[in-house]
Backbone as CSV, one residue per row, in Angstrom:
resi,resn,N_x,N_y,N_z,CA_x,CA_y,CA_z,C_x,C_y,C_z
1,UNK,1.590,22.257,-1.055,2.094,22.463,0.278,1.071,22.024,1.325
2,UNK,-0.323,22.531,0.665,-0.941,21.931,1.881,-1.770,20.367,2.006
3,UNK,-0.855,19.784,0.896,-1.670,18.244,0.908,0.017,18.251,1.726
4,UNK,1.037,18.404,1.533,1.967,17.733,2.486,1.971,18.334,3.633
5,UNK,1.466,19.351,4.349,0.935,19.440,5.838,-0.143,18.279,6.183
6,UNK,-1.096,17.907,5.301,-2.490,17.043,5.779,-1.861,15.623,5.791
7,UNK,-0.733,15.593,5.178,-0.388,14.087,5.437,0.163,13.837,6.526
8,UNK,1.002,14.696,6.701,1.953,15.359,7.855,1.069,14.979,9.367
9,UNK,-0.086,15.388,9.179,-0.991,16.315,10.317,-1.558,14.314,10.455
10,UNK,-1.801,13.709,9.154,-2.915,12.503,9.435,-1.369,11.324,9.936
11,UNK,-0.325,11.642,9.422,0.622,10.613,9.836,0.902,10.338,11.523
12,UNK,0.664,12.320,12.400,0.699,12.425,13.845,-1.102,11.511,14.359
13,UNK,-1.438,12.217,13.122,-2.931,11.697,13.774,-3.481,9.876,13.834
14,UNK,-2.652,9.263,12.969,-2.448,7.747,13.647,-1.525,7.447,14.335
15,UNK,-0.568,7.808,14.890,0.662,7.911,16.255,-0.199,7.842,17.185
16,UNK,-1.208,8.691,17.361,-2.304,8.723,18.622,-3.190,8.091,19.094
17,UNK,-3.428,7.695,17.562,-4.482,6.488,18.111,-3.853,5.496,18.108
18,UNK,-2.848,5.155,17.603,-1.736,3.778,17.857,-2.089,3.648,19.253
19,UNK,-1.197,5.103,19.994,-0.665,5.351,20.985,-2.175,4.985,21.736
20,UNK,-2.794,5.518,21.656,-4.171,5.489,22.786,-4.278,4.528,22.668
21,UNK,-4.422,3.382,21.507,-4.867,1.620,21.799,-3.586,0.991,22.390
22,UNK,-2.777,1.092,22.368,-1.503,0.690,23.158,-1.871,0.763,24.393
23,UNK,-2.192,2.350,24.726,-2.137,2.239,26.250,-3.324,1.648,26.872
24,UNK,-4.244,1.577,26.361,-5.509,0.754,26.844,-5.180,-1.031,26.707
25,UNK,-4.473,-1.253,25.480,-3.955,-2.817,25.898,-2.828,-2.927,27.267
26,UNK,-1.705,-2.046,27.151,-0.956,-2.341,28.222,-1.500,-2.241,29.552
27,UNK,-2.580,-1.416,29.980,-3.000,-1.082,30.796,-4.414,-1.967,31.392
28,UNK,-4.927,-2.619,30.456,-6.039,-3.594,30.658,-7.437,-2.282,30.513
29,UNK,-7.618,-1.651,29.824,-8.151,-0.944,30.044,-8.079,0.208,30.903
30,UNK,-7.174,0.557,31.475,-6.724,1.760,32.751,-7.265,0.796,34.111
31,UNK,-7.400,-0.689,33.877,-7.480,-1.533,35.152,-6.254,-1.706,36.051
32,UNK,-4.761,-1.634,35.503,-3.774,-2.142,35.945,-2.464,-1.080,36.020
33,UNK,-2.973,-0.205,36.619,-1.733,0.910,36.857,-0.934,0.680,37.570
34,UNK,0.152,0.697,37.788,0.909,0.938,39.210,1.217,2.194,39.717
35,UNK,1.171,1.769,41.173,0.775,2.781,41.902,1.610,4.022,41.370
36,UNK,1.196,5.416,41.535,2.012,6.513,40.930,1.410,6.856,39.804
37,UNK,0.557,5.841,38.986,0.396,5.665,37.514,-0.550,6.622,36.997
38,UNK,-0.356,7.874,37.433,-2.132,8.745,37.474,-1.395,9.237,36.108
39,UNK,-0.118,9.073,34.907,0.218,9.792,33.700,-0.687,8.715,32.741
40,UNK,-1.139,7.269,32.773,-1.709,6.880,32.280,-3.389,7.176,32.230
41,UNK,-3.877,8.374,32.748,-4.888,8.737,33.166,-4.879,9.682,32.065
42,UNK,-4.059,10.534,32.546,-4.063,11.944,31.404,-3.527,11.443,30.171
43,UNK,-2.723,10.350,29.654,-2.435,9.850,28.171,-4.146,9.596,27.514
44,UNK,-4.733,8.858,28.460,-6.442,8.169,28.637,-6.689,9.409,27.751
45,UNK,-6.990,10.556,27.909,-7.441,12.119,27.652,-6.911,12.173,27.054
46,UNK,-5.648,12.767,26.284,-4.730,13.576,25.749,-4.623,13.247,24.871
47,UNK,-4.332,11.780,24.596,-3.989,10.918,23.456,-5.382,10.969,22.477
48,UNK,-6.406,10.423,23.027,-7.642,10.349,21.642,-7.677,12.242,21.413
49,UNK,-8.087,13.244,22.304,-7.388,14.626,21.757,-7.151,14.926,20.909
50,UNK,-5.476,14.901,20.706,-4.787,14.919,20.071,-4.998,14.333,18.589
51,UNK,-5.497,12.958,18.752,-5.874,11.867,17.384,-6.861,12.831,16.724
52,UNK,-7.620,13.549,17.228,-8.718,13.925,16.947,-8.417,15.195,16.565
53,UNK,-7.668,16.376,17.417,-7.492,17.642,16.380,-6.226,17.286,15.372
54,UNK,-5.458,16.368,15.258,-4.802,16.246,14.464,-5.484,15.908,13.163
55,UNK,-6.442,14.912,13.397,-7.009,14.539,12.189,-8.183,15.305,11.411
56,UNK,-8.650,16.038,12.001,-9.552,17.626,12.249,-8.254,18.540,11.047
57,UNK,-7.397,18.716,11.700,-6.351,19.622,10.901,-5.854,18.437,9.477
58,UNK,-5.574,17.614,9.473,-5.277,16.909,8.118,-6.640,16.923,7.060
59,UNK,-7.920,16.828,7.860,-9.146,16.800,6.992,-9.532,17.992,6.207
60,UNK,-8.675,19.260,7.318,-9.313,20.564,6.748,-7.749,21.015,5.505
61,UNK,-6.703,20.625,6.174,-6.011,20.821,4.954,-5.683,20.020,3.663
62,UNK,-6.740,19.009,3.651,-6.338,18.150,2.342,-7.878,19.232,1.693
63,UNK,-8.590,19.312,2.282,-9.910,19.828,1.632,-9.603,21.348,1.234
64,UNK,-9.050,22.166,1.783,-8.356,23.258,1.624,-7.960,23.025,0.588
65,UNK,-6.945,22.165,0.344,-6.094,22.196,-0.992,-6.628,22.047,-2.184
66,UNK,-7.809,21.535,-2.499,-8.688,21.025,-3.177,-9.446,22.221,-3.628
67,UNK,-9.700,23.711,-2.805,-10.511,24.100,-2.980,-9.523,25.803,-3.528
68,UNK,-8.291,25.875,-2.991,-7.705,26.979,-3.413,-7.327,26.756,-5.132
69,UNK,-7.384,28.388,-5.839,-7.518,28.089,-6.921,-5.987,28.235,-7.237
70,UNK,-5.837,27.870,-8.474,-4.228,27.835,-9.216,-4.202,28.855,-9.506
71,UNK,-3.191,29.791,-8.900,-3.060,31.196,-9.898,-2.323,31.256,-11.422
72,UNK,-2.848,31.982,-12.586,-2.609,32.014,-13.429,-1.333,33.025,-13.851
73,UNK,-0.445,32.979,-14.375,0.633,34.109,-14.400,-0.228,35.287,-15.016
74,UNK,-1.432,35.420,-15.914,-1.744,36.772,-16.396,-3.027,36.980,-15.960
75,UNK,-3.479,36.659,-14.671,-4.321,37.050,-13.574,-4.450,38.243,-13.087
76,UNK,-5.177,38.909,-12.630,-4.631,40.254,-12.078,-5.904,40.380,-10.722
């Protein structure tokens, strides 16, 4: 379960950085806004963020998974 959350978590976590190099090509670097354009400011922020606790949360739950043990049926 929790390697398919970490894939889950790393699949959002390249959407973001897609998304953040997108908007830095469309944008020329945040050189070429039009006027109004102050949401490409906060994407600027939000977007690497996001890339970043997403991929923070996929790193800790693939490693998680790795580290919880298999319970045995005559365990106690």
């Amino acid at each position: 379960m929790r390697r398919a959350l970490a894939v889950i978590a790393a699949f959002c976590s390249g959407f973001f950085v897609f998304y953040t190099v997108r908007l830095l090509a469309v944008t020329g670097f945040l050189t070429r806004t039009r006027p109004g354009g102050g949401g490409a400011y906060v994407g600027a922020v939000a977007f690497p963020v996001l890339a970043l606790l997403f991929g923070w949360a996929a790193w800790r739950a693939w490693r998680g998974a790795a580290r919880v043990p298999i319970a045995r049926a005559d365990s106690r």
